[in-house]
Backbone atoms as SQL, in Angstrom:
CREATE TABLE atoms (id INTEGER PRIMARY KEY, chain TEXT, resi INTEGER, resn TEXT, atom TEXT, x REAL, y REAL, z REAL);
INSERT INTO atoms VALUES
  (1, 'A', 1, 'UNK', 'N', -3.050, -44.824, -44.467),
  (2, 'A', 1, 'UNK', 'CA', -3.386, -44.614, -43.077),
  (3, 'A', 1, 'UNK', 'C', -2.558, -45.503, -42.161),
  (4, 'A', 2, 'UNK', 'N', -2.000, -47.052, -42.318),
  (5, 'A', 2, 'UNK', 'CA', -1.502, -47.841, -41.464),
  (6, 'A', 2, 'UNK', 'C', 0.069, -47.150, -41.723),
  (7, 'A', 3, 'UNK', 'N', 0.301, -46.251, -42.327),
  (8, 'A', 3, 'UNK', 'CA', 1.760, -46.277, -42.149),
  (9, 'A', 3, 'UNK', 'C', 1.997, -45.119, -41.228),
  (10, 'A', 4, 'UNK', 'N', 1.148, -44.263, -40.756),
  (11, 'A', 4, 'UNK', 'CA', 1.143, -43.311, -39.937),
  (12, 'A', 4, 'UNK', 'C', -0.129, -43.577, -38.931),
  (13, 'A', 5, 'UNK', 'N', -0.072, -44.354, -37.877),
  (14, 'A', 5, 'UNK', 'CA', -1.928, -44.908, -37.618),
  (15, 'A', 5, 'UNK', 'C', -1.501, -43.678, -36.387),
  (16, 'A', 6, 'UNK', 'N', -3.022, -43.412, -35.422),
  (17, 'A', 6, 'UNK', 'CA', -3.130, -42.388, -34.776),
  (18, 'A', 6, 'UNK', 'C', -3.131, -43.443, -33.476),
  (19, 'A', 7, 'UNK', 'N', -2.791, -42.809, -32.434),
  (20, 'A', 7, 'UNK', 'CA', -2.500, -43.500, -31.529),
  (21, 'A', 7, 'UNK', 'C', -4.118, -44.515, -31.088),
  (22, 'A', 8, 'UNK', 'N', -4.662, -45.519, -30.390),
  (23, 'A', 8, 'UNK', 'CA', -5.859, -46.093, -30.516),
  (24, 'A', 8, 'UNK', 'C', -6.106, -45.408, -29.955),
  (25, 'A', 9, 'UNK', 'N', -7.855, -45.998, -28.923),
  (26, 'A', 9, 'UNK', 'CA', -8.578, -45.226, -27.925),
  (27, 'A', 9, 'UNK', 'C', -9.062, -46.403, -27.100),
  (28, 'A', 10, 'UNK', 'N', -8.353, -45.363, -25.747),
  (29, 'A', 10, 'UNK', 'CA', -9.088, -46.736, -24.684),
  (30, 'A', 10, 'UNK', 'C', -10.110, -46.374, -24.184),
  (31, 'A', 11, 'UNK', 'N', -10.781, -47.319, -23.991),
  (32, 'A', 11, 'UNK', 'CA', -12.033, -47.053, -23.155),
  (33, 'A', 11, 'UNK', 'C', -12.622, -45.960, -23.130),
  (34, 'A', 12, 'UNK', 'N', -12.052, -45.741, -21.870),
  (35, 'A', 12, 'UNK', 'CA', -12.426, -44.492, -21.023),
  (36, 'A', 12, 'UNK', 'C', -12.300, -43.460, -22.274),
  (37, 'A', 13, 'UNK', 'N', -11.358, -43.437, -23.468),
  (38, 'A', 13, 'UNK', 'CA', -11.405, -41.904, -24.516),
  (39, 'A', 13, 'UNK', 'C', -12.662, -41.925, -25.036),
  (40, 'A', 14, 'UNK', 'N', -13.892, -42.845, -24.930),
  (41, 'A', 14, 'UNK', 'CA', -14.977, -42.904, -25.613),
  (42, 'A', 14, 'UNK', 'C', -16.124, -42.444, -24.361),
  (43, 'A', 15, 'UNK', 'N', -16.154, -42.948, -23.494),
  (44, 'A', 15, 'UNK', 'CA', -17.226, -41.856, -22.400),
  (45, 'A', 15, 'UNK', 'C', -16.869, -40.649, -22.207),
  (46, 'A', 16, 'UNK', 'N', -18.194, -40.098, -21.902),
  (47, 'A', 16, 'UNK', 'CA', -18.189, -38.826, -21.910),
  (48, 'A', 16, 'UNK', 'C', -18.367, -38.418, -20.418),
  (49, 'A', 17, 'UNK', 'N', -17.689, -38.705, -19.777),
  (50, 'A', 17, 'UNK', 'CA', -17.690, -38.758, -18.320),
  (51, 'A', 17, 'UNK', 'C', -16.555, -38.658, -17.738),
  (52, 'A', 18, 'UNK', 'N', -15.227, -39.003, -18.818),
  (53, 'A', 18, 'UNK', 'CA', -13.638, -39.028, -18.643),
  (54, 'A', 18, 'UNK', 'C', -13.277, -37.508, -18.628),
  (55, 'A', 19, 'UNK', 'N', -13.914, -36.605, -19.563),
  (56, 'A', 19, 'UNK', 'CA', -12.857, -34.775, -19.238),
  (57, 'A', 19, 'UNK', 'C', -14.271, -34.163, -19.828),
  (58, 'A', 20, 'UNK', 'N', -13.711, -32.602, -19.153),
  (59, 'A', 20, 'UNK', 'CA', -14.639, -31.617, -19.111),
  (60, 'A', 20, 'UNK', 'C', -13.920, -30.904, -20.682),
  (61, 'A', 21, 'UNK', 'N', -15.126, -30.852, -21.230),
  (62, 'A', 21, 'UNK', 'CA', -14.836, -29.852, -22.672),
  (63, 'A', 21, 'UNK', 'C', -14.499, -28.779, -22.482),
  (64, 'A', 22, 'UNK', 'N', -14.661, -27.424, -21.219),
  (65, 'A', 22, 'UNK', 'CA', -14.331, -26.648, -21.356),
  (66, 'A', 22, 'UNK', 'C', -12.594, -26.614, -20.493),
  (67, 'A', 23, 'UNK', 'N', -12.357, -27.332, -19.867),
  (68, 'A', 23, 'UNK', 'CA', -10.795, -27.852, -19.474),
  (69, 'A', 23, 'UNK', 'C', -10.564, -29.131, -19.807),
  (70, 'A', 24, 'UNK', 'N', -9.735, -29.868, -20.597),
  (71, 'A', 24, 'UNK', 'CA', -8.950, -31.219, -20.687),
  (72, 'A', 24, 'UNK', 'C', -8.055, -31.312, -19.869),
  (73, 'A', 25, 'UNK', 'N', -7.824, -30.911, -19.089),
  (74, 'A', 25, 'UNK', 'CA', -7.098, -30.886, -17.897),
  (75, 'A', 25, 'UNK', 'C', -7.616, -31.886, -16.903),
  (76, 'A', 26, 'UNK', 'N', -6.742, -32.871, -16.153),
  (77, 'A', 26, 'UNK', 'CA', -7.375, -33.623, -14.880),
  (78, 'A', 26, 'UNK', 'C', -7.246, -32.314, -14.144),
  (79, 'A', 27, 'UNK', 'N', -8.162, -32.629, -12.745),
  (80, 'A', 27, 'UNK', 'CA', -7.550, -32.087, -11.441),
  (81, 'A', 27, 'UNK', 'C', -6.380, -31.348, -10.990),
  (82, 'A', 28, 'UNK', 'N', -5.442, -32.848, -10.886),
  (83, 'A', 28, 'UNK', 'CA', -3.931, -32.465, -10.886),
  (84, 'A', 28, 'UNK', 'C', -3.170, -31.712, -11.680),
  (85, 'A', 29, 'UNK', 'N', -3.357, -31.293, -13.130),
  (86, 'A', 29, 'UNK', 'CA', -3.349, -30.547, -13.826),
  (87, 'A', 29, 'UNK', 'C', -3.621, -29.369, -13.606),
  (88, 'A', 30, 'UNK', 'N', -4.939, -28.793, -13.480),
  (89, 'A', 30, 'UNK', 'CA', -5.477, -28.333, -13.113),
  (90, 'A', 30, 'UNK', 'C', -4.751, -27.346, -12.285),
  (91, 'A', 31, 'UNK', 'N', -4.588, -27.854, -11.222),
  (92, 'A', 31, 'UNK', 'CA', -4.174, -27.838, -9.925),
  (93, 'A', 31, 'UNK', 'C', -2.727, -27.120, -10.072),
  (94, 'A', 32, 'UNK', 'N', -1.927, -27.503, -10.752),
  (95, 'A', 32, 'UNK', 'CA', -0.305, -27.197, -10.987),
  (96, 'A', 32, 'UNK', 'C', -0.392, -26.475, -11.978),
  (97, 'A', 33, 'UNK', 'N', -1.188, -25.865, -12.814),
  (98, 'A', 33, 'UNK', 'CA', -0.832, -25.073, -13.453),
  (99, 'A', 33, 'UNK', 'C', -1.609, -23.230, -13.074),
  (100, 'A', 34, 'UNK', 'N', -2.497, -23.505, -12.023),
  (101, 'A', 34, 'UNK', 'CA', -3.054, -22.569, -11.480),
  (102, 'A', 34, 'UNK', 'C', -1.888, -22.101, -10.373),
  (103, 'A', 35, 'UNK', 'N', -2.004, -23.452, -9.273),
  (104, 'A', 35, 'UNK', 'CA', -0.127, -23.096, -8.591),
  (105, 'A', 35, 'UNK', 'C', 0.507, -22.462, -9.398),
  (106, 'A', 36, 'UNK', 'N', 1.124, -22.253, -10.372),
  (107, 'A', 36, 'UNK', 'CA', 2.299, -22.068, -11.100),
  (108, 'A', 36, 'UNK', 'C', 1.788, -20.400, -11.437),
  (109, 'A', 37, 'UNK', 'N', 0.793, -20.581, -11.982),
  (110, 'A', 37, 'UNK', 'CA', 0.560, -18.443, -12.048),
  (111, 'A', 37, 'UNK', 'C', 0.293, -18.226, -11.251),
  (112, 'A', 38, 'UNK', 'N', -0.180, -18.299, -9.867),
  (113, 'A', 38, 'UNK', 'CA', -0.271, -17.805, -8.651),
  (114, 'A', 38, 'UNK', 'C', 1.093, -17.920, -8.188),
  (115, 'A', 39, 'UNK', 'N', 1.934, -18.953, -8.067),
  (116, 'A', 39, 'UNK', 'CA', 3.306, -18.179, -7.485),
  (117, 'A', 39, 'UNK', 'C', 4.181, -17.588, -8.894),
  (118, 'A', 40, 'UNK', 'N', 4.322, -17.633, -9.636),
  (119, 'A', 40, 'UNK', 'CA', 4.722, -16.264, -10.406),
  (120, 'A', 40, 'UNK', 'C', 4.351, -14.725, -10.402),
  (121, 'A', 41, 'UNK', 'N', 3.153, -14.799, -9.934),
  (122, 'A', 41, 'UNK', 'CA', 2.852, -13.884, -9.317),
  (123, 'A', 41, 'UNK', 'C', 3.053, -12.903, -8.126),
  (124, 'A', 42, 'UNK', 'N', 3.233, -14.028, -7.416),
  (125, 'A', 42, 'UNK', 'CA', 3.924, -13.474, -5.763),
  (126, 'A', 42, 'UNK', 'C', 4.858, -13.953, -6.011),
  (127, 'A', 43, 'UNK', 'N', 6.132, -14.923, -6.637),
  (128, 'A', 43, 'UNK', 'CA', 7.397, -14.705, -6.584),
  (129, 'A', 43, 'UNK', 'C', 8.011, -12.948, -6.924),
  (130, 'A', 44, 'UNK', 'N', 7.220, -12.155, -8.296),
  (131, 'A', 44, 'UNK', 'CA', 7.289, -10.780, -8.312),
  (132, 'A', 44, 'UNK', 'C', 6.984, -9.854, -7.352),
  (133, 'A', 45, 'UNK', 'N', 6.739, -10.346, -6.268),
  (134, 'A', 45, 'UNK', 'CA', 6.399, -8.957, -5.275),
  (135, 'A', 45, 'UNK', 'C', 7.813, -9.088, -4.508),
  (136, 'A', 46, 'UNK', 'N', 8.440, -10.109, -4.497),
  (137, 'A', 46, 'UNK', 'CA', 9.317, -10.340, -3.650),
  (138, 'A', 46, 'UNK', 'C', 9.769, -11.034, -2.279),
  (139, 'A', 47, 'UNK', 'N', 8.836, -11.751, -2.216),
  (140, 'A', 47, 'UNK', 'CA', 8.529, -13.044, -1.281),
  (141, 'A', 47, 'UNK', 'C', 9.688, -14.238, -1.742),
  (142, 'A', 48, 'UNK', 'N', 10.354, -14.073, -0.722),
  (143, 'A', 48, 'UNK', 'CA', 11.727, -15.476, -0.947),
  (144, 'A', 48, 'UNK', 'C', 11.022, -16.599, -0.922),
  (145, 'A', 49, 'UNK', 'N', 9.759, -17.113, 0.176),
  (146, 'A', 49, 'UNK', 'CA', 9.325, -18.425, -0.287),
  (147, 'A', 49, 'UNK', 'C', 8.827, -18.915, -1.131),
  (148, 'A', 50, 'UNK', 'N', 7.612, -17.583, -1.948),
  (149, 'A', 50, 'UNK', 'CA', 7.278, -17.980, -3.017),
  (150, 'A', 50, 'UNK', 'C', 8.219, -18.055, -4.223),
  (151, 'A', 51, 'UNK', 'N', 9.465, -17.515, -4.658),
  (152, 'A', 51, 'UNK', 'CA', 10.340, -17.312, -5.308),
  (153, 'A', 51, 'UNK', 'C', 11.263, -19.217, -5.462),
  (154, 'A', 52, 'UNK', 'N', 11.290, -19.757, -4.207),
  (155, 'A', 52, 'UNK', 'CA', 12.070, -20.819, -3.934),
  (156, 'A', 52, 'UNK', 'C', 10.465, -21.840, -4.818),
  (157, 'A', 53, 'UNK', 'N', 9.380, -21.651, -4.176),
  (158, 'A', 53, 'UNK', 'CA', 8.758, -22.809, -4.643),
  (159, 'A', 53, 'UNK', 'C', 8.142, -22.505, -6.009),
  (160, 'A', 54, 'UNK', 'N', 8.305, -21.300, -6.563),
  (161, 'A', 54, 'UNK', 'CA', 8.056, -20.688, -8.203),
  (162, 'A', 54, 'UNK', 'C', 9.029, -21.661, -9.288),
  (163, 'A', 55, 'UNK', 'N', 10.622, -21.538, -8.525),
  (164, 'A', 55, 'UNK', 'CA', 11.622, -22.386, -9.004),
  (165, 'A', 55, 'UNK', 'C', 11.369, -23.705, -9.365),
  (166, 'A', 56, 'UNK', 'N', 10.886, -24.458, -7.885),
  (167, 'A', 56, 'UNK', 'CA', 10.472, -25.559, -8.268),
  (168, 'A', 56, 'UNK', 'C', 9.548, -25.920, -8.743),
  (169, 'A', 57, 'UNK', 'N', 8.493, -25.257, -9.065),
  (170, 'A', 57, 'UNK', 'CA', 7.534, -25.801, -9.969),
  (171, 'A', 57, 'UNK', 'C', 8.018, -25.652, -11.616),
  (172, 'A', 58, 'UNK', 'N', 8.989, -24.721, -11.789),
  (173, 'A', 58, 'UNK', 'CA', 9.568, -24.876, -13.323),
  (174, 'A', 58, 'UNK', 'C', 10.254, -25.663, -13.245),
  (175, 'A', 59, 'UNK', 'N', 10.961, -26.196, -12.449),
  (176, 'A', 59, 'UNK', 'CA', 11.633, -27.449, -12.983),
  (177, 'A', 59, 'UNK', 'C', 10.768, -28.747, -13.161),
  (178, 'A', 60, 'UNK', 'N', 10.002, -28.724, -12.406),
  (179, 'A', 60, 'UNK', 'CA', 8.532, -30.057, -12.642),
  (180, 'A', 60, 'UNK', 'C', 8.073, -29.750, -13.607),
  (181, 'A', 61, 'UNK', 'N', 7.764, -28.358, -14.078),
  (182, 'A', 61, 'UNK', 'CA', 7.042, -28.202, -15.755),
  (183, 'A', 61, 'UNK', 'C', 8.140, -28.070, -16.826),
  (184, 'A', 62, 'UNK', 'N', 9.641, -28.068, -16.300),
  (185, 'A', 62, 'UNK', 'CA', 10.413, -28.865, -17.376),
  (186, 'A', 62, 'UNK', 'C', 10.367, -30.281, -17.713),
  (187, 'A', 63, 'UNK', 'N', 10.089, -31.176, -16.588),
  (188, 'A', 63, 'UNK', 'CA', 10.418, -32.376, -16.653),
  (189, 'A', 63, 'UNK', 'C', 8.778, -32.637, -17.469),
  (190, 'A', 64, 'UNK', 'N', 7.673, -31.716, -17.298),
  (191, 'A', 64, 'UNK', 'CA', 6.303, -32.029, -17.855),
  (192, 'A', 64, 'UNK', 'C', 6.837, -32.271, -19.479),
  (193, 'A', 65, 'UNK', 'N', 7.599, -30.918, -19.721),
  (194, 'A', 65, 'UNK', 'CA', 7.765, -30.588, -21.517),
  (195, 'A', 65, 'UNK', 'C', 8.387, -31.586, -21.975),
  (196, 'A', 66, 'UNK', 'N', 9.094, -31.525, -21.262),
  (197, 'A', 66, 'UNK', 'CA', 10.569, -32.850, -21.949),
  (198, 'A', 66, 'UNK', 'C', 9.052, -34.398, -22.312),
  (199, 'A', 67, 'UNK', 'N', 8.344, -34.934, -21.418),
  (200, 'A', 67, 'UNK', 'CA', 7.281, -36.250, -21.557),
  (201, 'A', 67, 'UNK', 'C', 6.506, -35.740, -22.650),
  (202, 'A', 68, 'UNK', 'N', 6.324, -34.269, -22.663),
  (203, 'A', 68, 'UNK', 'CA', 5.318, -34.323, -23.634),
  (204, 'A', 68, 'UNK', 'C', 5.948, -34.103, -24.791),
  (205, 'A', 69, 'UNK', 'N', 7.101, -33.635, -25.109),
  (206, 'A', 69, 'UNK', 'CA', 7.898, -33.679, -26.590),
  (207, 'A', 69, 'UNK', 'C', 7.745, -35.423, -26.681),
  (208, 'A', 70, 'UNK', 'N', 8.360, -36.443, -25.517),
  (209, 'A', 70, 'UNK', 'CA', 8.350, -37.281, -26.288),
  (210, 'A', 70, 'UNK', 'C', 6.806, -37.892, -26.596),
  (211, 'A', 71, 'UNK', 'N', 6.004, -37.420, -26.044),
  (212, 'A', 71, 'UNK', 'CA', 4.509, -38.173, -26.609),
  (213, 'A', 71, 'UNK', 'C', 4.475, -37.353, -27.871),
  (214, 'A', 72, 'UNK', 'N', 5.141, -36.621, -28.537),
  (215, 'A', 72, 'UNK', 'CA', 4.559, -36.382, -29.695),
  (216, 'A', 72, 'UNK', 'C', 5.556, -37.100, -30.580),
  (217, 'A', 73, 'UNK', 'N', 6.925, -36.557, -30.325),
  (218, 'A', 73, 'UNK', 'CA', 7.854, -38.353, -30.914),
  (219, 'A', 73, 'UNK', 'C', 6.860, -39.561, -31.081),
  (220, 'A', 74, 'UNK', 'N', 6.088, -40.239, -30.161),
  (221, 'A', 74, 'UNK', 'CA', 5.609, -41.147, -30.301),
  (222, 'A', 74, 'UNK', 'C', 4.458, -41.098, -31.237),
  (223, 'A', 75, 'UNK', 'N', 3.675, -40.101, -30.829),
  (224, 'A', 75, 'UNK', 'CA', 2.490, -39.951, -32.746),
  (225, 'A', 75, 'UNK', 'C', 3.068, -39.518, -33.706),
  (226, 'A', 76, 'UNK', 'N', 3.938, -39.100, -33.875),
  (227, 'A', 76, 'UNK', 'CA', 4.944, -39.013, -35.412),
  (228, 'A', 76, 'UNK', 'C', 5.457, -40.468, -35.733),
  (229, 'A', 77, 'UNK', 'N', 5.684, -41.240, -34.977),
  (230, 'A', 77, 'UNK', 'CA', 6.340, -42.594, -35.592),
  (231, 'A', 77, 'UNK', 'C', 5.518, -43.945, -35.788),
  (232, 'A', 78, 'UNK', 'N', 5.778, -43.546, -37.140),
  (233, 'A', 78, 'UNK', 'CA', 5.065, -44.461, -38.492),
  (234, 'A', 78, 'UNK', 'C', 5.515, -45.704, -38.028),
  (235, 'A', 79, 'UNK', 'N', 6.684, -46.469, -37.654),
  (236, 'A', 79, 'UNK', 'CA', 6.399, -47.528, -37.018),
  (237, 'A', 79, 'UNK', 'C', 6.117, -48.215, -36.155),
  (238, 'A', 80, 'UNK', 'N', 4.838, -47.686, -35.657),
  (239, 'A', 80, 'UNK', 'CA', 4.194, -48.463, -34.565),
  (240, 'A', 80, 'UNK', 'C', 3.180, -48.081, -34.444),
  (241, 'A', 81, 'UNK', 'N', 2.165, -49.014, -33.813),
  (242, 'A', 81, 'UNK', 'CA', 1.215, -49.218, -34.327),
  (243, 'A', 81, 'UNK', 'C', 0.177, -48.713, -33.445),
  (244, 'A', 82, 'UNK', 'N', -1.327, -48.319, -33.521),
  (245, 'A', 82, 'UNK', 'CA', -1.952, -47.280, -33.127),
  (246, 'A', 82, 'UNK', 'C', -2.173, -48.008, -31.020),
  (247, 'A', 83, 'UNK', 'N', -1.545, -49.181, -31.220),
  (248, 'A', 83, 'UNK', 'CA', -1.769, -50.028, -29.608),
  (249, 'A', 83, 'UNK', 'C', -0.760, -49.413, -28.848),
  (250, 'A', 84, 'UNK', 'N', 0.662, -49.820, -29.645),
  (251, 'A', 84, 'UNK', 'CA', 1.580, -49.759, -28.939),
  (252, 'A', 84, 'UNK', 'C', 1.432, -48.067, -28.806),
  (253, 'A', 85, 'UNK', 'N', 1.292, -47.413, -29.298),
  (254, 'A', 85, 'UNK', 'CA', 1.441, -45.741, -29.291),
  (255, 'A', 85, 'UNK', 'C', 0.840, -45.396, -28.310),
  (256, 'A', 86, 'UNK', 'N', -0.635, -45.489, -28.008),
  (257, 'A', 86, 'UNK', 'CA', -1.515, -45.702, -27.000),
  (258, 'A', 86, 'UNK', 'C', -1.219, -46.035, -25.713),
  (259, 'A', 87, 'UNK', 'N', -0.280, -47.171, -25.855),
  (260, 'A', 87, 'UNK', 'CA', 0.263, -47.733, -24.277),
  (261, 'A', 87, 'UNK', 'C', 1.638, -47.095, -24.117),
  (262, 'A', 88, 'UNK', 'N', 2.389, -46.782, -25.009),
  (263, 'A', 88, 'UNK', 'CA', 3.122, -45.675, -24.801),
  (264, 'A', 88, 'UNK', 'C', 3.261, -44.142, -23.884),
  (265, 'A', 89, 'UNK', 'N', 2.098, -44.101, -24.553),
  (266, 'A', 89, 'UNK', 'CA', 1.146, -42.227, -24.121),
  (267, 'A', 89, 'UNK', 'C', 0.773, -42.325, -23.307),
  (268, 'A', 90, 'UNK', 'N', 0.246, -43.946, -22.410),
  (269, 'A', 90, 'UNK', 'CA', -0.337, -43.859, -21.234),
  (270, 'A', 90, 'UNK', 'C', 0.589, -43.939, -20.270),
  (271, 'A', 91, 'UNK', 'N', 1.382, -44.422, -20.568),
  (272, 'A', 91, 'UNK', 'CA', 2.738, -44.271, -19.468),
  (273, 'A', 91, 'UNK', 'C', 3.761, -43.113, -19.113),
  (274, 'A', 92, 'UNK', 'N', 3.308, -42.334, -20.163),
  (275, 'A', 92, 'UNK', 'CA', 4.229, -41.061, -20.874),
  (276, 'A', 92, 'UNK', 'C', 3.411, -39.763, -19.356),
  (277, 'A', 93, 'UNK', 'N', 1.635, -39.788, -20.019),
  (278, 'A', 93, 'UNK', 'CA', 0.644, -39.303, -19.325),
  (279, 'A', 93, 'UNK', 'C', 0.776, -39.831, -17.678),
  (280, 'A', 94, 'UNK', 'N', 1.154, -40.894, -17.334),
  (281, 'A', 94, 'UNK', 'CA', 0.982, -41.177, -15.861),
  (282, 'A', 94, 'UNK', 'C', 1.919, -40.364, -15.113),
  (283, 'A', 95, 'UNK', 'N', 3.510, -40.749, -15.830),
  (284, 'A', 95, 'UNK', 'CA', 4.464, -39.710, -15.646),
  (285, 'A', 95, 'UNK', 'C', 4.524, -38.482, -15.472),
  (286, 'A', 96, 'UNK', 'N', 3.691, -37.778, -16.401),
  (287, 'A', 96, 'UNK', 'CA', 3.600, -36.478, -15.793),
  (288, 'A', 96, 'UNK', 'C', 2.460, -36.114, -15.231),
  (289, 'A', 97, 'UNK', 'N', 1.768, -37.255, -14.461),
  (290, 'A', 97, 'UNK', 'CA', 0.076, -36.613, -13.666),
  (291, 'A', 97, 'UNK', 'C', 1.621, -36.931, -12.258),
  (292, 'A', 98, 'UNK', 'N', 2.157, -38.046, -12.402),
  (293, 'A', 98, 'UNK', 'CA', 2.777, -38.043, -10.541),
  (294, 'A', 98, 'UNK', 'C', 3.647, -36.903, -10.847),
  (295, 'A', 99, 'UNK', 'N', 4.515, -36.591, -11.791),
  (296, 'A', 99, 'UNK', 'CA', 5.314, -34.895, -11.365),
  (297, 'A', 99, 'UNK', 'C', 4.301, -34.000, -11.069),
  (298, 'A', 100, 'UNK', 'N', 3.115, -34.074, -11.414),
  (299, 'A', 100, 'UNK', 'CA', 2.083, -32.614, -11.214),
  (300, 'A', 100, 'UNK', 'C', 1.861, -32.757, -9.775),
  (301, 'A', 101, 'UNK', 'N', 1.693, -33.841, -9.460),
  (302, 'A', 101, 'UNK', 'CA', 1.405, -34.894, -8.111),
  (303, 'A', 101, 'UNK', 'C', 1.971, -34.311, -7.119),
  (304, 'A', 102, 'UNK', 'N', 3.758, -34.750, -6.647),
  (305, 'A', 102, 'UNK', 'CA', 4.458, -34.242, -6.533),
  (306, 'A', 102, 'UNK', 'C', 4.944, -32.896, -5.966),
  (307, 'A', 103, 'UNK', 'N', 4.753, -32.260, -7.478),
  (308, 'A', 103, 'UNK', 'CA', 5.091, -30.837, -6.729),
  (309, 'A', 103, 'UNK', 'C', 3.838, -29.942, -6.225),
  (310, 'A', 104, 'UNK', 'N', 2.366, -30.520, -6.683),
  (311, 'A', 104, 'UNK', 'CA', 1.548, -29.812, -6.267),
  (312, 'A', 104, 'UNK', 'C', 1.607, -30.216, -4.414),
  (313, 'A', 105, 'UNK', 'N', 2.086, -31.250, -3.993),
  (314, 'A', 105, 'UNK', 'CA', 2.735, -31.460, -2.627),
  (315, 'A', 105, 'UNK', 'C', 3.375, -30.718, -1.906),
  (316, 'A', 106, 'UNK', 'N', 4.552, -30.589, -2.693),
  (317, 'A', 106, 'UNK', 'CA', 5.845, -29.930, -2.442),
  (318, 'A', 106, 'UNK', 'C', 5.852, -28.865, -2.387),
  (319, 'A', 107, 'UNK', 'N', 5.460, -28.047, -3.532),
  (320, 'A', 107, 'UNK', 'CA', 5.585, -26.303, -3.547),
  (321, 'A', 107, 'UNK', 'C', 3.841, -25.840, -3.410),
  (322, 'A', 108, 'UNK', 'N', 3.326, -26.518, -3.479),
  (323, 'A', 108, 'UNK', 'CA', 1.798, -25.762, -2.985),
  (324, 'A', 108, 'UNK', 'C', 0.947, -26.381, -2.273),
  (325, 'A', 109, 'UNK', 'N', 1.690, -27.460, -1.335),
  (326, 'A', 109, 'UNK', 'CA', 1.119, -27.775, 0.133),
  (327, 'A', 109, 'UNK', 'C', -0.207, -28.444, -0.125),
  (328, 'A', 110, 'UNK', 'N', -1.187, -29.160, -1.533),
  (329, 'A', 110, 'UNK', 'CA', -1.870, -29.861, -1.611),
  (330, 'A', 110, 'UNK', 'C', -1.805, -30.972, -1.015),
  (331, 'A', 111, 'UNK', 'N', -2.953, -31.930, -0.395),
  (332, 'A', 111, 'UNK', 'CA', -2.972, -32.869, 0.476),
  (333, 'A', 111, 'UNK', 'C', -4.041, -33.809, -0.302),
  (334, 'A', 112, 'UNK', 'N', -3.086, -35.198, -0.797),
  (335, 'A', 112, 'UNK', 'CA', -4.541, -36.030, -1.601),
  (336, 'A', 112, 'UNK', 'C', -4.745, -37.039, -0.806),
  (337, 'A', 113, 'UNK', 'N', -5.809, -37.542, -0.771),
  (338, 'A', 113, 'UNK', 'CA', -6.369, -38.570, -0.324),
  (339, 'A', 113, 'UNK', 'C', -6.099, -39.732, -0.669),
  (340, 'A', 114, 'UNK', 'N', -4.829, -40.565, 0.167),
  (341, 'A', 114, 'UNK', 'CA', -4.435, -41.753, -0.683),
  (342, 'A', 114, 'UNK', 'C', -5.426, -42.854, -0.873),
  (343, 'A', 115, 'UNK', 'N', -5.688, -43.304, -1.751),
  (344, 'A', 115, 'UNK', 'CA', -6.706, -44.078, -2.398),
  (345, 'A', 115, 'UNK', 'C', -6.933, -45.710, -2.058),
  (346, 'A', 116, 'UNK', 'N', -5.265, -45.893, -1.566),
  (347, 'A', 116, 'UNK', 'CA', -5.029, -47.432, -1.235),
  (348, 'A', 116, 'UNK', 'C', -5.941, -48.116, -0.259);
């Protein structure tokens, strides 16, 4: 088991108050991937704006795939250890909640409530 350990669990992966069982999806998630079939949708009718911001949301859900190939690089590799993997994934995961962030801004005009 230590030569392949599974990434740990923080905290928050142990309440049951952190994600909804029937979506693991945050919000922002959520959020950008509903954007994303709704303008694929109307990019096909033929709407140039939705077509321009259809574009850009595939390139934000390229830059999603590319973080999440490497979070799985990171649970495939046997040398390191179930902490470092963990704090890895969480940085990997932050990365792509601000691209969801981002373009749910950019191409679908969401407005968040800055928190500061």
């Amino acid at each position: 088991l230590k030569d392949n350990q599974t990434p740990a669990k923080d905290p928050t992966d142990w309440t049951r108050f952190t994600r909804n069982k029937d979506n693991p999806n945050t919000r922002t998630a959520s959020i950008f991937y509903n954007g994303l079939d709704r303008l694929a949708k109307k990019q096909n009718s033929g709407d140039k704006d939705a077509k321009r911001r259809y574009k850009g949301m595939l390139s934000a859900k390229k830059l999603i795939d590319a973080e999440r190939t490497a979070i799985a690089q990171i649970r495939k590799d046997a040398n390191k250890t179930g902490e470092q993997k963990r704090d890895e994934i969480k940085v990997k995961n932050a990365k792509i909640n601000a691209i969801q962030r981002q373009a749910n801004i950019k191409y679908l005009n969401i407005k968040y409530i800055n928190a500061k």
